[in-house]
C-alpha positions as CSV (number, residue, x, y, z in Angstrom):
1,X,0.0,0.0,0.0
2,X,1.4,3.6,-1.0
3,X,2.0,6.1,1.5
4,X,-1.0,8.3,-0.5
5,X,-3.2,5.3,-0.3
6,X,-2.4,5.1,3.8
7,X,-3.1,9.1,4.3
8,X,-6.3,8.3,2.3
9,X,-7.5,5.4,4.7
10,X,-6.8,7.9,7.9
11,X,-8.8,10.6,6.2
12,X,-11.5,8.6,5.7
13,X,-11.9,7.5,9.0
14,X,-11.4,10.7,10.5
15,X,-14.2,11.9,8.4
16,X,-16.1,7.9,9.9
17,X,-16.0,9.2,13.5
18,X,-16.3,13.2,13.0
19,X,-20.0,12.0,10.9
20,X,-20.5,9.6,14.0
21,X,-19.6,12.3,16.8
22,X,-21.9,14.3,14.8
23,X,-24.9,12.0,14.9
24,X,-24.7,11.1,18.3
25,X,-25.3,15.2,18.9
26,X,-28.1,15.5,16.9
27,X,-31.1,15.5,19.9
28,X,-33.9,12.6,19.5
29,X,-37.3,14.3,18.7
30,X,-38.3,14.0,22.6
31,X,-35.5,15.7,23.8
32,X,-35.8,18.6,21.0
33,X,-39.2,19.1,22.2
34,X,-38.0,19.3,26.3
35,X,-35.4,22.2,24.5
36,X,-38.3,24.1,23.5
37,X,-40.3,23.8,26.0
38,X,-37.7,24.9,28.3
39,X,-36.5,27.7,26.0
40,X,-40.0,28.5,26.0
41,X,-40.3,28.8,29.8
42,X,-37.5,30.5,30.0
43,X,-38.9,33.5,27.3
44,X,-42.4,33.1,30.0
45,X,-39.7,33.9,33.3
46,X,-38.0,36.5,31.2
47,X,-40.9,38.1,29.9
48,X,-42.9,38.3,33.3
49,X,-39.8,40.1,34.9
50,X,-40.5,42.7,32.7
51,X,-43.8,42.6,32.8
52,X,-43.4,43.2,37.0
53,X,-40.8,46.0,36.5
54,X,-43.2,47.9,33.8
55,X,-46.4,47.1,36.0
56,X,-44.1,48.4,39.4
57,X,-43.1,51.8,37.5
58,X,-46.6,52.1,36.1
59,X,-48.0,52.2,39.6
60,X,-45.5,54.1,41.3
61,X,-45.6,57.3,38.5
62,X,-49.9,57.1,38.6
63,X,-50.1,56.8,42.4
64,X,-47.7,59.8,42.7
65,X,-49.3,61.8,39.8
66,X,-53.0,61.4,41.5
67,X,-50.9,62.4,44.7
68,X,-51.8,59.3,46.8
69,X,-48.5,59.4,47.8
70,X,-46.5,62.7,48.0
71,X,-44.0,62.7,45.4
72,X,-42.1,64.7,47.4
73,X,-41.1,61.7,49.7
74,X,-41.2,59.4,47.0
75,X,-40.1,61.0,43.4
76,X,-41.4,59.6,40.5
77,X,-39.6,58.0,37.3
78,X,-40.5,60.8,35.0
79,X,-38.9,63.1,37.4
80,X,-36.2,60.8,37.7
81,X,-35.7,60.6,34.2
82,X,-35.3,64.4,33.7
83,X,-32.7,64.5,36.9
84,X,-30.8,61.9,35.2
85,X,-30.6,64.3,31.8
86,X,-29.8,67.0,33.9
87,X,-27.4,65.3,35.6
88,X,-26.0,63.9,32.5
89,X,-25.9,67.1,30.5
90,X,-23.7,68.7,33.6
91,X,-21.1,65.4,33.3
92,X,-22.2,64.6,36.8
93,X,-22.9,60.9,36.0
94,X,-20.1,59.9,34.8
95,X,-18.2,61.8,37.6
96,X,-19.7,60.4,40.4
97,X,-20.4,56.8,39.3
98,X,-16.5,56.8,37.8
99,X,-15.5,57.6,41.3
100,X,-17.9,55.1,43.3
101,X,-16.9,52.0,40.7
102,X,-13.0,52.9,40.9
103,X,-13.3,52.7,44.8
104,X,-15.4,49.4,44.7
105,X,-12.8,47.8,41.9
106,X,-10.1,48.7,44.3
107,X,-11.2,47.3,47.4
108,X,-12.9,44.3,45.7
109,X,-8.8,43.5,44.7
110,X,-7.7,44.5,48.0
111,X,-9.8,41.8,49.9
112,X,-9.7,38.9,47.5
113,X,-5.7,39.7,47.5
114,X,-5.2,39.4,51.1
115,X,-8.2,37.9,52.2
116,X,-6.8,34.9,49.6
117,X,-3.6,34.9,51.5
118,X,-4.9,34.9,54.8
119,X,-6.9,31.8,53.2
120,X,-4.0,29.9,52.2
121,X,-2.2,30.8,55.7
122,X,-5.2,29.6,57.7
123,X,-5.3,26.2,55.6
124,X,-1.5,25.4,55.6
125,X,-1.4,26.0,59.6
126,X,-4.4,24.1,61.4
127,X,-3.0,25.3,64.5
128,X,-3.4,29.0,63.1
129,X,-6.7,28.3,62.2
130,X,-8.2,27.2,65.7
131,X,-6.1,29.8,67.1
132,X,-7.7,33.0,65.2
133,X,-11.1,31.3,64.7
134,X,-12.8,33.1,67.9
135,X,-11.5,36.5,66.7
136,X,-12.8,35.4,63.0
137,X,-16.1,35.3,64.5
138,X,-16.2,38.7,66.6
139,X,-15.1,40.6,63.6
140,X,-17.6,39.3,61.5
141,X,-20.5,40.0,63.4
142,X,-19.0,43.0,64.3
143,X,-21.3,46.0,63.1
144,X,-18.3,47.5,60.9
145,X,-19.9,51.2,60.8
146,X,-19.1,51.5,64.2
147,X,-15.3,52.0,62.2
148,X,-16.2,54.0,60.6
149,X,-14.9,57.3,62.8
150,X,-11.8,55.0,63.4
151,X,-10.7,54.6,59.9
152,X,-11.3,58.1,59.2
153,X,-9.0,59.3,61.8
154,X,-6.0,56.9,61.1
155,X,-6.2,57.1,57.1
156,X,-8.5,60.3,56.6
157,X,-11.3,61.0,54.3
158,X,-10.4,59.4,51.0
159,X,-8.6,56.2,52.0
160,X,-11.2,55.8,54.8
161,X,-13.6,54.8,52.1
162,X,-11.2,51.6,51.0
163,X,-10.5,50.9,54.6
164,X,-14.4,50.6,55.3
165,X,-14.5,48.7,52.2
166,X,-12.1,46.2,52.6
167,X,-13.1,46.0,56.4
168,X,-16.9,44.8,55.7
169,X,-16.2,42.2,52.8
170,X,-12.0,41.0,54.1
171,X,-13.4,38.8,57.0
172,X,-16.6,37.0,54.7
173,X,-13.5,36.6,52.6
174,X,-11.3,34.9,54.7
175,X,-14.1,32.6,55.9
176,X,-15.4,31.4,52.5
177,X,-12.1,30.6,51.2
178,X,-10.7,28.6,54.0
179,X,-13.7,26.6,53.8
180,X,-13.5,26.2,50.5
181,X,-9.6,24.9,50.5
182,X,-11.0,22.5,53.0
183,X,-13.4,21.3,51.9
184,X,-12.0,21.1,47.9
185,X,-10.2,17.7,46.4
186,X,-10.4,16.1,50.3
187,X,-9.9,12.7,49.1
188,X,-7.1,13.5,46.5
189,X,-5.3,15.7,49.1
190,X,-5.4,12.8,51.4
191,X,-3.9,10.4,49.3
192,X,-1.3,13.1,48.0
193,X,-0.2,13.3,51.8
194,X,-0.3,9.3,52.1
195,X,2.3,9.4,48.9
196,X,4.7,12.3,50.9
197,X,3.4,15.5,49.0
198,X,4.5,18.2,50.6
199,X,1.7,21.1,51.2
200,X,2.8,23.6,48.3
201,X,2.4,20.3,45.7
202,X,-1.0,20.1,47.8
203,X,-2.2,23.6,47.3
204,X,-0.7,23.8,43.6
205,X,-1.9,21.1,42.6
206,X,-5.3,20.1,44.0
207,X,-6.5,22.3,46.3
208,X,-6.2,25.8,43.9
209,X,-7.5,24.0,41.3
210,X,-10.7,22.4,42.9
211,X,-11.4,25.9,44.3
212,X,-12.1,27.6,41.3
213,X,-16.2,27.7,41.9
214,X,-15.8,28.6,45.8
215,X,-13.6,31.1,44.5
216,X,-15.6,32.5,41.7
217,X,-18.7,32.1,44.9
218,X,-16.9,34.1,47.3
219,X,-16.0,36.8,44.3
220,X,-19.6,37.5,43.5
221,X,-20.2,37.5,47.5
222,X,-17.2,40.3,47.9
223,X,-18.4,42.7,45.0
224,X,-21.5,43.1,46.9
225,X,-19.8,43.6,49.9
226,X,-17.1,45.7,48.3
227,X,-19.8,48.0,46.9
228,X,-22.0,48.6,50.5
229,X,-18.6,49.4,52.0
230,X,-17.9,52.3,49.5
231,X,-21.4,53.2,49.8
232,X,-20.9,53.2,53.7
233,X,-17.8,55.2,53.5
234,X,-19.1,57.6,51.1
235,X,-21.5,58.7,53.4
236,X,-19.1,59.1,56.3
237,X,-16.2,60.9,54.5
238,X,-16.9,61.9,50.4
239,X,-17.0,64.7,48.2
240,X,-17.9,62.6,45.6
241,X,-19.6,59.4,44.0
242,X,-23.1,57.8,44.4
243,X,-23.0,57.8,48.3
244,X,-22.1,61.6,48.7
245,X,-25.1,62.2,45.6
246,X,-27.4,60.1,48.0
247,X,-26.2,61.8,51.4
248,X,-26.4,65.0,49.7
249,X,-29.8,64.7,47.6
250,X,-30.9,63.7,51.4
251,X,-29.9,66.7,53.7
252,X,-31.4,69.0,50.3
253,X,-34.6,67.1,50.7
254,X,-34.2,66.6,47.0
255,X,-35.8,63.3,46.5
256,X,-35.1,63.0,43.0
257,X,-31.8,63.3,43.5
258,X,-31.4,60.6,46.1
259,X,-33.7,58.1,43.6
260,X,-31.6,59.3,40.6
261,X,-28.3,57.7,42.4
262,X,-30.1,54.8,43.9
263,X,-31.3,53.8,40.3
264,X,-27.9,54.6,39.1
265,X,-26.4,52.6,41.9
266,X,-28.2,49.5,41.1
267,X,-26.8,49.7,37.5
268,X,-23.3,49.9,38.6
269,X,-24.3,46.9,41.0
270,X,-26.1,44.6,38.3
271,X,-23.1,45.3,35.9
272,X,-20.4,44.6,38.4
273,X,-21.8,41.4,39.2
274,X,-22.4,40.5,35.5
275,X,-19.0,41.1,34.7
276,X,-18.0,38.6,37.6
277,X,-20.8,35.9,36.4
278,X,-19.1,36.6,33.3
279,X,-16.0,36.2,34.4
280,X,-16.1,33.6,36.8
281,X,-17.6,31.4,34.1
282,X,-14.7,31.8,31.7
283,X,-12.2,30.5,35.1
284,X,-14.5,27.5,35.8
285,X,-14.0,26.2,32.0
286,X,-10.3,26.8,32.2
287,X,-9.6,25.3,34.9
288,X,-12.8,23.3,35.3
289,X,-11.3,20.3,38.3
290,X,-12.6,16.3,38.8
């Protein structure tokens, strides 16, 4: 047999097994039909969400045009729509929210940076684990606005806002990850350690990797977190961003104001967390861990 004849044979049953890989992906009638009825269900969930939203902002804009509630407690979305063109056409939006998302970005890498070490420490020394796990548990159910004068004292009134920042989402941190290095690859750690691994090979190579959705768990906890500390800190000690609009639409009694940024606030909150959802989907893929 040639050598031409021999790449012919490989080629065609190359082309035998990609036609087979293909069949076996075609879906059977019964399961096309349970796609479309869940793609349909899923339209039905998607489509009632905005249903509720439209029928929410119907009621609120009628109730306070007919004044059955006084829209000057409550605003209204028309007004809120013209204070968000006003506010855009002074380059106010993009000031302020620019400021509040840089802050929250920042302290979100903060306390996944350290709180991630602290992780690893706490998991390579059991002994430091039991030893800090009382004061663990004070600090997180310690009210962290109490801090809040503290902070501002020892790092003043801009960094104050990272250091209540990092203070409310570090510990939650801290705890979530050391649970999850626990808890992650037990069995293959265990027989790692029965074969003499040593606990970097450990962590490298078992532990980090099986991590990857506690990880990408604890990073959509932390933005949240991240983002009420800024918030928090804004209304201490800012001059600028979502919190100081808020604080400041507030002692105004401008409640248009204060809805404006609240409506803008959860924007920068649903995007943040989209872009970790995002994100954290691409990591569990990569490094996706049996």
């Amino acid at each position: 047999m040639s050598g031409f004849d021999r790449v012919e044979r490989v080629r065609g049953r190359r082309a035998e097994a990609e036609a087979e890989d293909a069949a076996r992906q075609v879906p059977s009638p019964a399961h096309a039909a349970f796609l479309r009825r869940q793609r349909g269900r899923l339209r039905r969930i998607r489509g009632a969400q905005w249903l509720l939203l439209v029928l929410v902002l119907a009621a609120w804009e009628g109730t306070a045009r007919m004044h059955w509630v006084d829209p000057m407690l409550t605003s209204m979305p028309s007004h809120i729509a013209m204070t968000f063109r006003m506010l855009a056409r002074q380059g106010q939006i993009g000031y302020h929210t620019w400021v509040t998302v840089k802050e929250t970005v920042i302290g979100f890498a903060v306390s996944m940076g350290v709180g991630g070490l602290a992780a690893v420490a706490l998991w390579w020394s059991s002994f430091l684990s039991r030893v800090l796990e009382p004061y663990m548990v004070v600090l997180n159910a310690l009210p962290k606005v109490a801090l809040g004068p503290i902070f501002y004292i020892w790092l003043g009134d801009r960094n104050s806002i990272y250091g209540m920042a990092v203070a409310i989402s570090i510990v939650v941190t801290v705890l979530m990850l050391e649970s999850g290095f626990r808890e992650a690859g037990r069995d293959k750690s265990r027989l790692m350690e029965s074969l003499g691994a040593t606990r970097w090979q450990m962590l490298r190579l078992v532990v980090v990797p099986a991590s990857v959705p506690n990880v990408v768990a604890t990073m959509k906890v932390n933005i949240g977190l991240t983002l009420v500390g800024v918030i928090m800190g804004e209304f201490l000690s800012s001059k600028a961003g979502l919190g100081f609009l808020i604080l400041y639409g507030g002692q105004v009694f401008q409640m248009d104001l204060v809805m404006t940024s609240i409506a803008l606030l959860v924007a920068v909150s649903v995007a943040l967390y989209g872009i970790i959802v995002y994100a954290g989907g691409k990591l569990q893929r990569r490094y996706h861990f049996e």
